[in-house]
MIKOL-931000 format. One record per residue (C-alpha): x, y, z. Coordinates in steps of 0.05 Angstrom, whole numbers. Example, Ala and Ser with C-alpha at 12.3 -4.5 7.8 and 13.67 -1.06 7.14 Angstrom:
<atom px="246" py="-90" pz="156"/>
<atom px="273" py="-21" pz="143"/>
***
This chain:
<atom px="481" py="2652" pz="-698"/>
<atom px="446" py="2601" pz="-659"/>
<atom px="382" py="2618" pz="-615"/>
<atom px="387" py="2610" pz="-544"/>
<atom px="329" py="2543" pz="-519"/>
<atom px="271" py="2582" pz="-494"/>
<atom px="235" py="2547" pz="-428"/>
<atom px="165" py="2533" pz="-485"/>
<atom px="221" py="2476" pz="-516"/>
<atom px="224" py="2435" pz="-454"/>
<atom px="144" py="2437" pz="-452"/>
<atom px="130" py="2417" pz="-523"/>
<atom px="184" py="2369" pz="-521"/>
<atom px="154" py="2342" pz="-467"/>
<atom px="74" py="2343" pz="-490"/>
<atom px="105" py="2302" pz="-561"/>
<atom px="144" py="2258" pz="-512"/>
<atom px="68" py="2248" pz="-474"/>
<atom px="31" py="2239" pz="-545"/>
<atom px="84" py="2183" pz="-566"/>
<atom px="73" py="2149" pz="-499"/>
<atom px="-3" py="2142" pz="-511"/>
<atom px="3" py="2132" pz="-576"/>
<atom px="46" py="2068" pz="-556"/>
<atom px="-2" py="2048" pz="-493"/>
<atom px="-70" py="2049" pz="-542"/>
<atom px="-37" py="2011" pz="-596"/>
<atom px="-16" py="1961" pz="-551"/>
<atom px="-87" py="1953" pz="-524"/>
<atom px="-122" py="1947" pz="-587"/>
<atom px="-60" py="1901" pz="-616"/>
<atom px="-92" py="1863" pz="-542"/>
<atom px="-158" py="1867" pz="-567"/>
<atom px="-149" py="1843" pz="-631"/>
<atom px="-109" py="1785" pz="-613"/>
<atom px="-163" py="1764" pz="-563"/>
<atom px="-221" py="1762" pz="-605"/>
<atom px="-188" py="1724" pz="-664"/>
<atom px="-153" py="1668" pz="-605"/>
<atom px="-224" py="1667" pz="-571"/>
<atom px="-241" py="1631" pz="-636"/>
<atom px="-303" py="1636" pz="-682"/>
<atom px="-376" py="1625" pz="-673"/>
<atom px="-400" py="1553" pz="-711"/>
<atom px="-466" py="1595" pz="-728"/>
<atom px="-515" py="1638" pz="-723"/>
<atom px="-541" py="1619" pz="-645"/>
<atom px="-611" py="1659" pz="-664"/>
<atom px="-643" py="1605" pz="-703"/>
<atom px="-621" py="1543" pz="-736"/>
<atom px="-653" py="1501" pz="-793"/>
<atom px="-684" py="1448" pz="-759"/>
<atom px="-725" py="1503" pz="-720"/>
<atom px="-753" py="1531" pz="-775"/>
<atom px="-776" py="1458" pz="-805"/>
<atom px="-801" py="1442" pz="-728"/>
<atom px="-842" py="1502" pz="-723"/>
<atom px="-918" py="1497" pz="-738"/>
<atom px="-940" py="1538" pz="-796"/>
<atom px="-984" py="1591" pz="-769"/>
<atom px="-917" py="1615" pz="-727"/>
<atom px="-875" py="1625" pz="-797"/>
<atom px="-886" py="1693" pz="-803"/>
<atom px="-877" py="1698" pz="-875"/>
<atom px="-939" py="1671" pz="-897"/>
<atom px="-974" py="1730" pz="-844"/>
<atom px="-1002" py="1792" pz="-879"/>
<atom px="-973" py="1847" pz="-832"/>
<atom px="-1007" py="1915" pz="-841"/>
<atom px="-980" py="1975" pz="-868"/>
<atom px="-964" py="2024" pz="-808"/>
<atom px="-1000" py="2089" pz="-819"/>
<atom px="-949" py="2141" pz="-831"/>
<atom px="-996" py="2206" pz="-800"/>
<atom px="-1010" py="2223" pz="-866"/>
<atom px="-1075" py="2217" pz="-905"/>
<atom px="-1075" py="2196" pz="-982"/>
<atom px="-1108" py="2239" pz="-1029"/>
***
């Protein structure tokens, strides 16, 4: 015996049909996304700092050879 389609088979049929449609639609836009930021192409370095600023730089800005103090935590030492 077969079961008559109750009206709840059209809605969840329809809510799946929904979820594959945005599941299409969002991995189309981050295939997009992907695609653009390889094609964009790559950085040729780090654009922070290079070598020859470092070398240019006088030697009391290097701030490795600066002691920096140790920040005080709230806490006193016993």
């Amino acid at each position: 015996m077969l079961l008559p389609m109750f009206p709840a088979y059209y809605i969840f049929n329809s809510l799946l049909c929904l979820l594959l449609a945005l599941h299409i639609v969002w991995t189309w836009l981050i295939l997009q996304l992907v695609y653009n930021s390889i094609s964009a192409g790559k950085m040729e370095g780090d654009i922070r700092s290079s070598s020859s600023d470092m070398s240019d730089s006088p030697p009391s800005a290097n701030h490795s050879n600066q002691h920096t103090p140790h920040r005080s935590t709230g806490k006193k030492d016993a």
